[in-house]
Backbone as CSV, one residue per row, in Angstrom:
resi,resn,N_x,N_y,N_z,CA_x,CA_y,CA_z,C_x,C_y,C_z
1,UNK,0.825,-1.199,0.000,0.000,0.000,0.000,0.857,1.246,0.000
2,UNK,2.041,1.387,0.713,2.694,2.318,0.519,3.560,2.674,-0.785
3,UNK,4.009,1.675,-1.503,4.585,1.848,-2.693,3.156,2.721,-3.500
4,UNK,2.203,1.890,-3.665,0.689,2.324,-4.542,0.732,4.157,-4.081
5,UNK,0.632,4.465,-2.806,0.448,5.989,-2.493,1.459,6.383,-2.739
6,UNK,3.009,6.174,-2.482,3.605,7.151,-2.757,3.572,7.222,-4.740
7,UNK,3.575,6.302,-5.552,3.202,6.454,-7.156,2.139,7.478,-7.718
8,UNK,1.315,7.322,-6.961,-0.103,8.007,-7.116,0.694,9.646,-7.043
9,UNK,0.865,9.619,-5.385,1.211,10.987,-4.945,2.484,12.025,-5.821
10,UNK,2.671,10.598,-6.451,3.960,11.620,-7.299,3.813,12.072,-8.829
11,UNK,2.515,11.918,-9.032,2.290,11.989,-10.349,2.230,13.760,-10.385
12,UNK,1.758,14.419,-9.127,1.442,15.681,-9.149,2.373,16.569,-8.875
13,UNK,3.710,15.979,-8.834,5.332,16.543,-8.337,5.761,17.475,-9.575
14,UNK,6.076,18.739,-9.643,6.785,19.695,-10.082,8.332,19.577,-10.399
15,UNK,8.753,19.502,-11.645,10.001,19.353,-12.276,11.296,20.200,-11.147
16,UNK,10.434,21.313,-10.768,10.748,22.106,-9.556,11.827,21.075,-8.203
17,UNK,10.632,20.666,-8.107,10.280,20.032,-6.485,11.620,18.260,-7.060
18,UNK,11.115,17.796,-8.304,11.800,16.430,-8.507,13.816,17.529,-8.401
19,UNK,13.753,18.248,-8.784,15.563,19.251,-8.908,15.980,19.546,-7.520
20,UNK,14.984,19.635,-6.443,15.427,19.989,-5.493,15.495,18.740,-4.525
21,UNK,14.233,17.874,-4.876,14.918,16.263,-4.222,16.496,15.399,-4.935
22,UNK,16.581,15.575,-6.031,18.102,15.359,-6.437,18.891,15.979,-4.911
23,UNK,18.605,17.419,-4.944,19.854,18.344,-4.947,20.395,17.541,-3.277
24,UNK,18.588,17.412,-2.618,18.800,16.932,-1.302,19.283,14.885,-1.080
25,UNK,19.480,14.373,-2.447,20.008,13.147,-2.487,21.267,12.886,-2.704
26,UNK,21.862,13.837,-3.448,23.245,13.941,-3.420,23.887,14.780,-2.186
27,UNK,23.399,15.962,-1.708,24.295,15.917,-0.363,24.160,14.559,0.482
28,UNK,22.747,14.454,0.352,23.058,13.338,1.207,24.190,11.607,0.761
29,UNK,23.915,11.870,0.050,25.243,10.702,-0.857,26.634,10.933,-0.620
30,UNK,26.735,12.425,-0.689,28.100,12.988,-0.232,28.015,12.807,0.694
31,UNK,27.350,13.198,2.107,27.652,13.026,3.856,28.038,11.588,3.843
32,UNK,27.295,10.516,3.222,27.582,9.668,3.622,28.921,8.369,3.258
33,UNK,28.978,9.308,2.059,30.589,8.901,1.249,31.262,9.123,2.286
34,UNK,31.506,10.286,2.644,32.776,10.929,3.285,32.421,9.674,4.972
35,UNK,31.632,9.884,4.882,31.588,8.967,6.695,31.922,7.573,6.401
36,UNK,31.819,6.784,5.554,32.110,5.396,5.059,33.617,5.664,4.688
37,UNK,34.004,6.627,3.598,35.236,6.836,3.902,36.334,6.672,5.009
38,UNK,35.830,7.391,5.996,36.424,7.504,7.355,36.332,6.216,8.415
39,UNK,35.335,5.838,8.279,34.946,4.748,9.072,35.377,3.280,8.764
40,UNK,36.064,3.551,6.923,36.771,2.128,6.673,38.008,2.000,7.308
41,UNK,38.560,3.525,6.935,40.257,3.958,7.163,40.353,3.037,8.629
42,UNK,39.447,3.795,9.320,39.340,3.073,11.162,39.047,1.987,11.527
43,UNK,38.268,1.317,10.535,38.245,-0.369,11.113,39.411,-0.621,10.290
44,UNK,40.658,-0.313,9.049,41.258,-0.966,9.002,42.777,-0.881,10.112
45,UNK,42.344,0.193,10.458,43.180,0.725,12.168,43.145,-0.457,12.952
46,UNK,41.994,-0.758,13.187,41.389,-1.629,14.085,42.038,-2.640,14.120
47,UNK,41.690,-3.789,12.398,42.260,-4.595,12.083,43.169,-4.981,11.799
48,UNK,44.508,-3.537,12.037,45.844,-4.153,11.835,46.465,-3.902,10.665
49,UNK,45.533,-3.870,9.616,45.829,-3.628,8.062,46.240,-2.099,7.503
50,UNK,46.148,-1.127,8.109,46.326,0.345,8.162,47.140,0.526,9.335
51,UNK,48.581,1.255,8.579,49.852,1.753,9.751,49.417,3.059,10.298
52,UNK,49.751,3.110,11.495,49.367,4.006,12.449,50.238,4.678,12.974
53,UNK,50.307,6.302,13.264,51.548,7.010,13.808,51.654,6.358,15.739
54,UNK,50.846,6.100,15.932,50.721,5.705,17.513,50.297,3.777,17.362
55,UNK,51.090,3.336,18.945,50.576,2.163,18.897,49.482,1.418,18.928
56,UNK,49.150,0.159,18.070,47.854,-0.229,17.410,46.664,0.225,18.888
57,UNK,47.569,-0.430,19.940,46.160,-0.794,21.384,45.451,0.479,21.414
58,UNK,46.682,1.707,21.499,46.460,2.906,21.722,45.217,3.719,20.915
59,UNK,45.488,3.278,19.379,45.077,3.530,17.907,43.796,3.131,18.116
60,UNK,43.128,1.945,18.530,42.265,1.055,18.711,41.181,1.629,19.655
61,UNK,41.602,1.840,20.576,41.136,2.382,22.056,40.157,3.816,21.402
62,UNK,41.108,5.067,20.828,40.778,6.265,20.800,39.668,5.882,19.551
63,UNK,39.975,4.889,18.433,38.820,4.803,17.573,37.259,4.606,18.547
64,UNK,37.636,3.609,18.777,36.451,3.083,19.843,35.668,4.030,20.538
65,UNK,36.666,5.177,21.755,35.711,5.591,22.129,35.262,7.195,21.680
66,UNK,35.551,7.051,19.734,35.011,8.238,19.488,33.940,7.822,18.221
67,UNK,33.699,6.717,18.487,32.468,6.080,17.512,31.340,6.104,17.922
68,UNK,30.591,6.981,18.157,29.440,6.984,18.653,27.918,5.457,18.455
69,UNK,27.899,4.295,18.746,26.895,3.536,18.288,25.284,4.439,18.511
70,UNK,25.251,5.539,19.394,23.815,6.096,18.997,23.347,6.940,17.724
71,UNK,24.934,7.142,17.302,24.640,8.409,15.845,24.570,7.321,14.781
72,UNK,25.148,5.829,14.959,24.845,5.280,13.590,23.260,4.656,14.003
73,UNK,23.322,4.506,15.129,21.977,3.633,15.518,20.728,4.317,15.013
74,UNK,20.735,5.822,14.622,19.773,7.209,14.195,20.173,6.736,12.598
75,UNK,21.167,6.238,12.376,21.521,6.733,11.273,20.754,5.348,9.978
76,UNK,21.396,4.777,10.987,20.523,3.396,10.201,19.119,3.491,10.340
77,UNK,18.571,3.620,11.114,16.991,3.453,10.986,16.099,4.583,10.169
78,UNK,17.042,5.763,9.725,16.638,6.828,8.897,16.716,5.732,7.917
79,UNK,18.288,5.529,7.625,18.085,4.971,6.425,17.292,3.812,5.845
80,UNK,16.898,2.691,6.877,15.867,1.781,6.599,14.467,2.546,5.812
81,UNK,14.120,3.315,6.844,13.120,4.163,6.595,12.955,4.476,5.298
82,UNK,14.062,5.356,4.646,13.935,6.023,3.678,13.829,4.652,2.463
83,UNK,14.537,3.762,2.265,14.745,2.767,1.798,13.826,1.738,1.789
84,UNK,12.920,1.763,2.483,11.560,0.655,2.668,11.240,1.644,1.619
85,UNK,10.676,2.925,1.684,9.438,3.379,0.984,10.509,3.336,-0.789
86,UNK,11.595,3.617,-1.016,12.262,4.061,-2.599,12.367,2.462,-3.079
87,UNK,12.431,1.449,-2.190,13.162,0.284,-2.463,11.540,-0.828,-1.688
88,UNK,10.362,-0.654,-1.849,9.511,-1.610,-1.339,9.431,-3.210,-1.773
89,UNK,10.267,-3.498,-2.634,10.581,-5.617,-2.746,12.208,-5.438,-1.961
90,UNK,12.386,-4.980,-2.023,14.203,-5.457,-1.420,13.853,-5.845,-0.079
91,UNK,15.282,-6.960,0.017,15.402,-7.690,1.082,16.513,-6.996,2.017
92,UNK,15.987,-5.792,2.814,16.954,-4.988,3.317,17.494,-5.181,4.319
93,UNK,18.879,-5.116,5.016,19.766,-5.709,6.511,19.093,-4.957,7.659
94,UNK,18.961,-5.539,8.282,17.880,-5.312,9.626,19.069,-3.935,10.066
95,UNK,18.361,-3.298,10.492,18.530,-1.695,11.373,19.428,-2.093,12.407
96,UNK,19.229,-3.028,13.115,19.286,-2.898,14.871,20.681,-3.047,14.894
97,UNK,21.330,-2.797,15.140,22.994,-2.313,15.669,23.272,-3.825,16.411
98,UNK,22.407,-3.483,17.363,23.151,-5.319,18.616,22.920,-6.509,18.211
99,UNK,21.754,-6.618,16.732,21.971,-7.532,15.996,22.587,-7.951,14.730
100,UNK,23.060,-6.038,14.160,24.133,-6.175,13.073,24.474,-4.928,12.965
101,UNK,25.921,-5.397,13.781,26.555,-4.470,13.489,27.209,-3.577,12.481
102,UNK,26.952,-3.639,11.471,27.223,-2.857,10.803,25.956,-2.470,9.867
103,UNK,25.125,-2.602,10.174,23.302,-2.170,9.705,23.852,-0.718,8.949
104,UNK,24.619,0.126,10.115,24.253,1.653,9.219,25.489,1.752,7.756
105,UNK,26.508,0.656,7.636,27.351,0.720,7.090,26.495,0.171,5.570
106,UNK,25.686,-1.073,5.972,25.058,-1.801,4.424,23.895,-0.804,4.200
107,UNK,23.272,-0.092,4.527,22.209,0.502,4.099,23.293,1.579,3.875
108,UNK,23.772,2.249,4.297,24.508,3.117,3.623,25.328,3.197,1.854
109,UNK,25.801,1.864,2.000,26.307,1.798,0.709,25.245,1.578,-0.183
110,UNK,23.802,0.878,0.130,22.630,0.734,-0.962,22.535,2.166,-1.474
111,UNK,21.808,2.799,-0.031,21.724,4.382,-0.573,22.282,5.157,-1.238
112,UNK,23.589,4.890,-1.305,24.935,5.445,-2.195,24.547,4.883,-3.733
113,UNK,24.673,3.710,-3.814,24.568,3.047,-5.249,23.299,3.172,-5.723
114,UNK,21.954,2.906,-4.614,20.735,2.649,-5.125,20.665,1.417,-5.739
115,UNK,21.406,0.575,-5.113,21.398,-0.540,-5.941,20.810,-2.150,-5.079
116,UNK,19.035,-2.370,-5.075,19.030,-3.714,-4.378,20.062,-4.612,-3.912
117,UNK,19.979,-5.459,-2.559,20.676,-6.373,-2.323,20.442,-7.237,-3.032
118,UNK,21.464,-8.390,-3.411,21.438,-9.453,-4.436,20.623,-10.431,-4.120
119,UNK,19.882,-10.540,-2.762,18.499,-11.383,-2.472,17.228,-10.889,-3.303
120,UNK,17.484,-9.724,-3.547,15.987,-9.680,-3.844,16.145,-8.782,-5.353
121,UNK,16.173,-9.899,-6.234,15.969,-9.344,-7.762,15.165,-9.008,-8.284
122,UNK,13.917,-9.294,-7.424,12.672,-8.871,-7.712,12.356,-7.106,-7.651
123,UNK,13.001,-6.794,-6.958,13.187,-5.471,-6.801,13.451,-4.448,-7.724
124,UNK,14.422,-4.758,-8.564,14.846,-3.459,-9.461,13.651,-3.031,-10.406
125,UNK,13.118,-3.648,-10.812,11.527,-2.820,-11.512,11.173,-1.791,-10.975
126,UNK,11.319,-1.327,-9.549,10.950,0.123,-8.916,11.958,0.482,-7.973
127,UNK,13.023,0.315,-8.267,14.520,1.103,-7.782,15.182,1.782,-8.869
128,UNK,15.185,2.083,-9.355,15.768,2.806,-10.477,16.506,3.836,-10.357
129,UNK,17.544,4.317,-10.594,18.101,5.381,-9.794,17.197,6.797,-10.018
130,UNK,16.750,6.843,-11.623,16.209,8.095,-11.742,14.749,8.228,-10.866
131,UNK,14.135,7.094,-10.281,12.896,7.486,-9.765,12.687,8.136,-7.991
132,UNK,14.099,7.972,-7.982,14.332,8.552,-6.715,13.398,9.223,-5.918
133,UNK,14.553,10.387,-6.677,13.549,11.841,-6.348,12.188,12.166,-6.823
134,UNK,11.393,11.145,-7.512,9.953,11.604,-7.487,9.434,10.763,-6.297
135,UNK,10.134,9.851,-6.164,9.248,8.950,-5.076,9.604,10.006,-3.755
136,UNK,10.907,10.422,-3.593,11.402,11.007,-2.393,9.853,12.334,-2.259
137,UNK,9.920,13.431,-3.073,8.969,14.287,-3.078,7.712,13.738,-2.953
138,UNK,6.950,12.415,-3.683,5.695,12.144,-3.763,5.628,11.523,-2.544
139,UNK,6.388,10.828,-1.414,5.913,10.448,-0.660,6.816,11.377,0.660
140,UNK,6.770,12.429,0.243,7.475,13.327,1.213,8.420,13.035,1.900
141,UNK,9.523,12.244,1.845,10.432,11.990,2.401,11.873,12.983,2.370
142,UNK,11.449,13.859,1.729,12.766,14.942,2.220,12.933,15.135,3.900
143,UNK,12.070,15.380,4.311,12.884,15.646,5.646,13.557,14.054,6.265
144,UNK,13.507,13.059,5.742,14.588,11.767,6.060,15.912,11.791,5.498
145,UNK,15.822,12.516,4.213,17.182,12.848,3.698,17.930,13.300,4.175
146,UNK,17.132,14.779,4.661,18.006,15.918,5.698,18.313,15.088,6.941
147,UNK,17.662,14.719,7.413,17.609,13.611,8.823,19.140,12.997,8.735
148,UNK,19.420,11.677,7.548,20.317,11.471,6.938,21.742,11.950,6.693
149,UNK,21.361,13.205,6.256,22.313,14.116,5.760,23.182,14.525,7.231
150,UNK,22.146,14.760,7.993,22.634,15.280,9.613,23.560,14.277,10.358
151,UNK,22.929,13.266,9.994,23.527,12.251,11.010,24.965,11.991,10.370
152,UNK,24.892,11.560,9.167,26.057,11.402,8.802,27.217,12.134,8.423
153,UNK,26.805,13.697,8.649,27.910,14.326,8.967,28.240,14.468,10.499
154,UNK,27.653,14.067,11.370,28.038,14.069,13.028,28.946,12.616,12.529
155,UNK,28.800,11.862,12.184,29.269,10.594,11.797,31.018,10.753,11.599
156,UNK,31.006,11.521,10.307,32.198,11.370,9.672,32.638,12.245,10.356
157,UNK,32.300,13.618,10.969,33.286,14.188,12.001,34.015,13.478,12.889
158,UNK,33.178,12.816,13.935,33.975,11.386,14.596,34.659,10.867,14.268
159,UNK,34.357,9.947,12.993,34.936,9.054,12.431,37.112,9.895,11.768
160,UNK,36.682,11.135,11.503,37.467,12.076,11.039,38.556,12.491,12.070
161,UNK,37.998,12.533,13.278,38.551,13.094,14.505,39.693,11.642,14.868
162,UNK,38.686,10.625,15.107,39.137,9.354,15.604,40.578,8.978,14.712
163,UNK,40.360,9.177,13.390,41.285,8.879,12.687,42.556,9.383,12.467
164,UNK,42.405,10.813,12.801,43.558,11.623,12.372,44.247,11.736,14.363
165,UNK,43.458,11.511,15.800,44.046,11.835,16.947,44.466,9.667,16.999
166,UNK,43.973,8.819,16.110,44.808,7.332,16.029,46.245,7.598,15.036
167,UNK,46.414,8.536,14.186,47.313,7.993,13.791,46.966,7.643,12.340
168,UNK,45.985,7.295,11.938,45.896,6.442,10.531,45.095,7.508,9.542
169,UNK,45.146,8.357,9.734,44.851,9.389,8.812,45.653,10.874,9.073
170,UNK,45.649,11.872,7.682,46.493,12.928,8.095,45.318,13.895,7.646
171,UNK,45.632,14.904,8.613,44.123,16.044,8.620,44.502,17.138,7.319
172,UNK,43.867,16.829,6.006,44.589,17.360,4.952,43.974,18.616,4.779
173,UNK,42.611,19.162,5.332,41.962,20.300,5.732,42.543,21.084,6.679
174,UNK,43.247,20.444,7.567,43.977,21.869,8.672,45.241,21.775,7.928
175,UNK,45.831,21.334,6.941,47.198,21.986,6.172,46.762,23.030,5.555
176,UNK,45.756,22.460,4.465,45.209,23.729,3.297,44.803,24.874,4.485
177,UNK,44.246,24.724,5.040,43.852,26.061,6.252,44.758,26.937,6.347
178,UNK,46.274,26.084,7.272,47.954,26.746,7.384,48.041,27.048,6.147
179,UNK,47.984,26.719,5.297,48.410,26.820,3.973,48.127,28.461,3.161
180,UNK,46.663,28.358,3.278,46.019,29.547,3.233,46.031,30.654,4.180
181,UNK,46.225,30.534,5.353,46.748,31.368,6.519,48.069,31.857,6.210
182,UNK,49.062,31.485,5.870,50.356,31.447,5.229,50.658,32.347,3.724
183,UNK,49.844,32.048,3.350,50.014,32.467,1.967,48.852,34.030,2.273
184,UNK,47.986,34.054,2.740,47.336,35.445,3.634,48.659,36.239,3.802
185,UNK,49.142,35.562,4.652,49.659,36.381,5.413,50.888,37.405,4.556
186,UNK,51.643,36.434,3.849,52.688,36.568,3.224,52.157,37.631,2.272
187,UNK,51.203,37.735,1.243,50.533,38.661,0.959,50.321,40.197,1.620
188,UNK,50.015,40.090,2.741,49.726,40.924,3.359,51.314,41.949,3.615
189,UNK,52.051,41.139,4.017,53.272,41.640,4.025,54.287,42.006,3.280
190,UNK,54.011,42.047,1.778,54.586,42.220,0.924,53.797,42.933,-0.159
191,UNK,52.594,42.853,-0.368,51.536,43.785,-0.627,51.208,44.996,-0.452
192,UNK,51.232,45.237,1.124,50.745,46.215,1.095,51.540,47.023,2.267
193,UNK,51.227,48.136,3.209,52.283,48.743,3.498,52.073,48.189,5.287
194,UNK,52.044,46.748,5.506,52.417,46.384,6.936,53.588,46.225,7.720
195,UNK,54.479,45.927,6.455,56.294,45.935,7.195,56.693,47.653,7.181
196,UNK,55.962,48.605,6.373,56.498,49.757,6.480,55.933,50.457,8.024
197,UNK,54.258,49.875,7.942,53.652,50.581,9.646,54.718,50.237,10.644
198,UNK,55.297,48.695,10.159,55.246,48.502,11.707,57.255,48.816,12.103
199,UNK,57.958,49.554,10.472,58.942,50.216,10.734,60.321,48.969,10.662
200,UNK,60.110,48.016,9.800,61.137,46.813,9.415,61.573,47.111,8.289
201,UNK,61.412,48.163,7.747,61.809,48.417,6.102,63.547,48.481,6.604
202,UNK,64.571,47.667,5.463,65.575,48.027,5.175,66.100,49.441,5.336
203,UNK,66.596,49.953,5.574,67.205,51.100,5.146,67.866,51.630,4.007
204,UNK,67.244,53.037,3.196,67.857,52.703,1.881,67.267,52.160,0.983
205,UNK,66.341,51.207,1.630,65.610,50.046,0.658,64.836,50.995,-0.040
């Protein structure tokens, strides 16, 4: 019944409204790239397989306790959510965290690809990538996206933090920052008249 209403409901969706559910499916695709990103780097911390500036126990420990299980535990059940109604034949990995752990990791990558699990082939007749965003608008599910979108940037911050204070990642955003602070600055001082205010000019020069 819910597949039937949200079809119906989307017949009356605005070319408008289908551009702006894209716009809100790809950030959300991006939040959740970047957090799967981060969150592989760290289980391969975990597992030994990724070298670490600090020792593994140490490496291990700080992942752990900056992984929040309540932000994926939000995070997965958005995404079930959103994914029952775009994806209604798929055979989707149960939500619940204490029975699979990694629930927000496999619904995450569906949502990314849009692509049914390989149980249920019956499915792709109404997964399609382009029908997305009419189903998203016709059955109002933008605010699960944003929902989505939220969580999984609290996600990959963690996951971001954890990685770069273990050791197994390098924070390539606070270089470009120095980088740009640096190159400011240097500007500033050669530009314009701040070495003359502050009376460092050569002499003569």
């Amino acid at each position: 019944m819910a597949a039937a209403s949200t079809s119906s409901s989307s017949m009356a969706v605005s070319p408008q409204e289908v551009a702006k559910a894209q716009a809100h499916l790809r950030r959300m695709r991006s939040s959740l790239a970047k957090w799967l990103r981060y969150r592989a780097m760290n289980d391969q911390v975990m597992a030994g397989t990724r070298p670490t500036a600090k020792p593994r126990a140490l490496a291990v420990q700080i992942i752990a306790q900056n992984r929040s299980a309540a932000t994926e535990q939000h995070l997965a059940d958005q995404l079930h959510t959103l994914l029952s109604e775009v994806m209604p034949n798929a055979a989707l990995p149960d939500s619940n965290l204490a029975s699979n752990p990694n629930a927000a990791v496999q619904l995450a990558q569906i949502a990314i690809t849009g692509q049914a699990p390989a149980a249920s082939p019956q499915a792709t007749g109404s997964t399609e990538a382009w029908l997305w965003p009419v189903l998203i608008v016709g059955g109002l599910l933008l605010a699960i996206t944003t929902a989505i979108n939220s969580y999984a940037d609290v996600a990959a911050t963690q996951e971001q933090y954890a990685c770069v204070q273990a050791g197994g990642c390098n924070d390539y955003s606070l270089w470009l920052k120095v980088g740009a602070a640096v190159i400011a600055g240097w500007f500033l001082w050669t530009q314009t008249d701040l070495k003359h205010s502050l009376g460092l000019t050569r002499k003569g020069g």
